[in-house]
N, C-alpha and C positions, 0 to 999 in steps of 0.2 A: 641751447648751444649756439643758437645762430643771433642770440639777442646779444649773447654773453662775447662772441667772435664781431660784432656791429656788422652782422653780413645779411644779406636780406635772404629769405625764404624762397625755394625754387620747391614748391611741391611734385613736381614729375619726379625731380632729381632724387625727393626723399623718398617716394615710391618706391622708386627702382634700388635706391639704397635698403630698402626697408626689407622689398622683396628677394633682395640677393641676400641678406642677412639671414633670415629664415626659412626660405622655401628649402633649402639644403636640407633641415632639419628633417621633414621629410620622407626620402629615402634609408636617412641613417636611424629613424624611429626604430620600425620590424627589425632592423639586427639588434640595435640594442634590447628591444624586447626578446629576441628572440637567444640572445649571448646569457642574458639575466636569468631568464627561465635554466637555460645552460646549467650555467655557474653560481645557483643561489646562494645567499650570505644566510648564514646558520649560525647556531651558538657553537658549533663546535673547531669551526672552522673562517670566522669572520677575519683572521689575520690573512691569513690565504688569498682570500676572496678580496678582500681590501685588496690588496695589491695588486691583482688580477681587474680588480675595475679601475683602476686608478691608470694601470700599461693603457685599459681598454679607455677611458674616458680621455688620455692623452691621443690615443691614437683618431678616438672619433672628433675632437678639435683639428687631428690635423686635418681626415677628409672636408671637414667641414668648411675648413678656412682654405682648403684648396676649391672644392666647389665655388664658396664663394669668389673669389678670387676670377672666376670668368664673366660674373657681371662688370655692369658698369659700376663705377661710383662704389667703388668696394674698400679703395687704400685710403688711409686719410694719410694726406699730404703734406709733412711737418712745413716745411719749405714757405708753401701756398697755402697752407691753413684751410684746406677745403679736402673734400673726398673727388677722387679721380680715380681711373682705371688702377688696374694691379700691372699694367703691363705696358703701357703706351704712356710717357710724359709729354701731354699737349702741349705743356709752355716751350720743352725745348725741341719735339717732333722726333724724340729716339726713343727707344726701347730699353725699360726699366728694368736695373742690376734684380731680376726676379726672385732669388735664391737670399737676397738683403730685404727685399718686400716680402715674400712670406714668410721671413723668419720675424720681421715686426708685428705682419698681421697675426702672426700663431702665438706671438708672448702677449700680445695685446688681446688676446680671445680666449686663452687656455682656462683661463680662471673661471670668465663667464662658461663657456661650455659644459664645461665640469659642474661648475656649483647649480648653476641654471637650468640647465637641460638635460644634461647625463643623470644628474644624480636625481632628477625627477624621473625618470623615465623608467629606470632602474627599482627607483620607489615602487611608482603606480604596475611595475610588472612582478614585484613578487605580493605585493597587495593580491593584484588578481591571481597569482598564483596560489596563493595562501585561498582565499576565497573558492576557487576550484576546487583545491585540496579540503575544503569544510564540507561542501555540498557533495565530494563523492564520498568523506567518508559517514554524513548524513544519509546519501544514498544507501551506502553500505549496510549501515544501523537499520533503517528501514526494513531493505532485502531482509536480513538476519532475523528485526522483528517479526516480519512478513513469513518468512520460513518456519519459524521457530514456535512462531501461531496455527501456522499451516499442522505443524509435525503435532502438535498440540491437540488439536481437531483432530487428527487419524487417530490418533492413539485412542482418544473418550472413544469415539466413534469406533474403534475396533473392538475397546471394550462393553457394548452394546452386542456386537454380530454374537458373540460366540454366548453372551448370558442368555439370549432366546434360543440359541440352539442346543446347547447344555439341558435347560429345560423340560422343551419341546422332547430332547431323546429320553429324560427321565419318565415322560408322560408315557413315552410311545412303550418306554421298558416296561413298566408297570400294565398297559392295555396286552402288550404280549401271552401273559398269561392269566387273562380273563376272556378277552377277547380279539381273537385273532386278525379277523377281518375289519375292526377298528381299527386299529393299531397299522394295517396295513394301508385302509385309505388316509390314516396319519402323514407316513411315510410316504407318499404321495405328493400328500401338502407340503409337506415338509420338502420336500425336493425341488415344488415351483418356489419355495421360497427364500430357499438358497440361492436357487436361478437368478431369481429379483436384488438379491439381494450382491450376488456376485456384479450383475449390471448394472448397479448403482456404488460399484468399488471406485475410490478416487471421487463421489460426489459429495458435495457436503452442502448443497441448495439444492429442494427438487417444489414442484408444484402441491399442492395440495392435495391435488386430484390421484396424485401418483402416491401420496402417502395413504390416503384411502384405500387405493388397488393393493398394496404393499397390507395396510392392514386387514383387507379382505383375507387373503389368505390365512395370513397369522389367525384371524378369527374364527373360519373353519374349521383350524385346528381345536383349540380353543373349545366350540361346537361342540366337538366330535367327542373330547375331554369329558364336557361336562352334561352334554345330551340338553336335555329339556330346563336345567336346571341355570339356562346362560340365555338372554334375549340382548338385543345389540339393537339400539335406533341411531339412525341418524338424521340429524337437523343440520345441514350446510347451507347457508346463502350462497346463490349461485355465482358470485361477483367472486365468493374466497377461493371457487376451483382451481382458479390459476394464481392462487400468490403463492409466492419464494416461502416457502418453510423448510427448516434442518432434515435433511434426510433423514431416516430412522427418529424422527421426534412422537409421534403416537402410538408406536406399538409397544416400546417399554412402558407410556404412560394408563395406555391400555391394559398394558400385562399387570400393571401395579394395582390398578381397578379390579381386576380378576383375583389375583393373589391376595389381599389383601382386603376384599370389599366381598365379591362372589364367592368363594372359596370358603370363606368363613360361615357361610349361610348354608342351614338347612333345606331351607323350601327356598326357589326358584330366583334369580337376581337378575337385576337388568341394569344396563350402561348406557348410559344418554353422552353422544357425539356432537357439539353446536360447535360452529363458527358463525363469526357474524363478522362486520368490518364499519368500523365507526371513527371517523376522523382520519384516517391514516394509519388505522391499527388496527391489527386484526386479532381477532381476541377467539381465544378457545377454551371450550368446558369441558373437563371430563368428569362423568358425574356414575356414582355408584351408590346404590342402595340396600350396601353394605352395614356392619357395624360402628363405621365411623373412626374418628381418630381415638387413640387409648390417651393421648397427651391434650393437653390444653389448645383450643383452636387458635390461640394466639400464638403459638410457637410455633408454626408452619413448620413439621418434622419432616424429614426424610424418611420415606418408605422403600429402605432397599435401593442397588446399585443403580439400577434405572433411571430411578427422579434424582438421586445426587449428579451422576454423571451429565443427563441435559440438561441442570440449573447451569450446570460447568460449563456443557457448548454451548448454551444459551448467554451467558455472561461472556466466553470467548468471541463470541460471532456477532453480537449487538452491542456491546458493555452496558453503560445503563441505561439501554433503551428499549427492554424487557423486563420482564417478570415471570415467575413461578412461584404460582401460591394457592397452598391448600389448605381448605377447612372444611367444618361440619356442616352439614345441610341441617337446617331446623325440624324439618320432617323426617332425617336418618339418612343416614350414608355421611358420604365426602362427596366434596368437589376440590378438581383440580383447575384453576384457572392460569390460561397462556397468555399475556399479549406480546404480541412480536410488531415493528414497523412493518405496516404495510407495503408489500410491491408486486409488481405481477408480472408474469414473464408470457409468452406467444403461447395460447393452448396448445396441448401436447395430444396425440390421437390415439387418447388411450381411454379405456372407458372406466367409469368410476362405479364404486360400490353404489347401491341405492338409497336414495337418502330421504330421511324423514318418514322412514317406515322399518318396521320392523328387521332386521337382520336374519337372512338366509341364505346359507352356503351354499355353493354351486355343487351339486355331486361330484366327486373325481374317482375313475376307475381306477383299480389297481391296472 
């Protein structure tokens, strides 16, 4: 402009011209951010709103060019061909008709305002408004999924508490009348393990250690059921007492070894307990020397509500970063193998079943 006017370059002068031209902007940014958020432009509604920013994009040219208007070097000077005050003519030392100067400076800006800066502004704030509105209702979707898995988990998980106690009271009805005082220290067990099982309502990760104490009990029972005819070992590495496993995950798998493996046998049955932990995963056996699968060891059956329902929170709670899978032992029975991702949580001060030897219930009085 200054090459195109043969006038020489004063850089303070452009400064101050440059920095009156734009620092105004500004101040008027957050309302117009904040008008936009207001008053957003929709599909149902964008005539509305057109004219609503168009009053507002007029009106923010005007503050704009009134702001400016108190720097220096703000008016360009048809007359003198240079930029000068909005308010003070140097050449003639009076005071500029101001009401004919901003009404020049505001036709001569209204366009830029608007095209240039308003309607950016405007832009980039329902941009981020829209953006907000994605992540909460991605938020939202989450929660929901989060919930909806949650409610998902209680449900399998309730459907577990009442199949071992259903049961367990079918046993104790039956020991009623053969044997009284069976049947009585049953009932018993059965009460600490309701107990256990009510204090573990709402958990759906407990320690290992704790699923062992939990299956203590049940296995008592169990005992008492089947007298001399049930032996129970356990083989844990001591590293797996404290990893995260599914509440209630051994005792239906146990109970399915019994049902389905012991139960079946004439003369005397035993269940072998291993964890181990290898890479990052911890892996569990449940082993019966039972009669074995009736179906092909390659179809890993379900045996009863028990093993469908944890394959389910097991799939729920890991997705594919577990298994559950059973098959025939070469020398007889089944085995049931777990792996879950390893993790381990603060020992808990509570004492575990004993392991790597023989299973013996603790007496309980009536």
């Amino acid at each position: 402009m200054y090459h195109a006017s043969n006038l020489s370059m004063r850089l303070g002068i452009d400064a101050v011209m440059q920095f009156g031209e734009n620092l105004p902007f500004a101040p008027l940014t957050p309302l117009v951010l904040a008008f936009a958020w207001r008053f957003p432009v929709q599909r149902g509604n964008w005539r509305k709103r057109s004219l609503q920013h168009l009053a507002a994009g007029i009106a923010f040219s005007l503050v704009h060019v009134a702001l400016r208007a108190m720097f220096p070097y703000s008016y360009w000077d048809p007359v003198y061909r240079e930029f000068t005050s909005a308010f003070w003519n140097p050449h003639l030392h009076t005071i500029r008709d101001f009401p004919s100067v901003f009404r020049a400076m505001f036709l001569d800006s209204v366009m830029d305002d608007i095209t240039a800066v308003y309607i950016p502004i405007v832009v980039v704030a329902h941009l981020i408004s829209y953006y907000q509105r994605f992540r909460e209702r991605e938020l939202r979707a989450r929660q929901l999924e989060g919930q909806l898995a949650k409610a998902r988990l209680e449900t399998l998980k309730s459907q577990l508490q009442p199949h071992f106690l259903f049961n367990t009271l079918h046993s104790i009805s039956a020991l009623m009348l053969t044997d009284v005082v069976a049947a009585d220290r049953m009932m018993t067990s059965l009460s600490d393990l309701l107990r256990m099982s009510l204090d573990g309502n709402g958990t759906q990760l407990t320690t290992l250690s704790r699923e062992i104490e939990f299956l203590d009990v049940y296995l008592s029972i169990e005992k008492i059921r089947f007298e001399d005819r049930l032996s129970v070992f356990f083989d844990i590495a001591p590293v797996c007492l404290d990893a995260l496993v599914p509440y209630l995950l051994l005792q239906p798998l146990v109970e399915n070894a019994v049902r389905h493996g012991i139960s079946k046998r004439s003369t005397p049955g035993e269940i072998r307990i291993i964890s181990r932990q290898e890479d990052r995963i911890l892996h569990l056996w449940i082993r019966d020397n039972g009669p074995g699968l009736s179906d092909a060891p390659e179809e890993t059956p379900k045996r009863g509500l028990g093993l469908s329902v944890t394959r389910e929170r097991l799939a729920a709670l890991y997705g594919g970063d577990q298994s559950c899978q059973i098959r025939n032992l070469a020398e007889g029975g089944a085995e049931l193998h777990v792996q879950l991702p390893f993790s381990v949580s603060p020992p808990a001060p509570l004492a575990a079943a004993p392991l790597a030897a023989e299973y013996k219930p603790q007496e309980r009085l009536a």
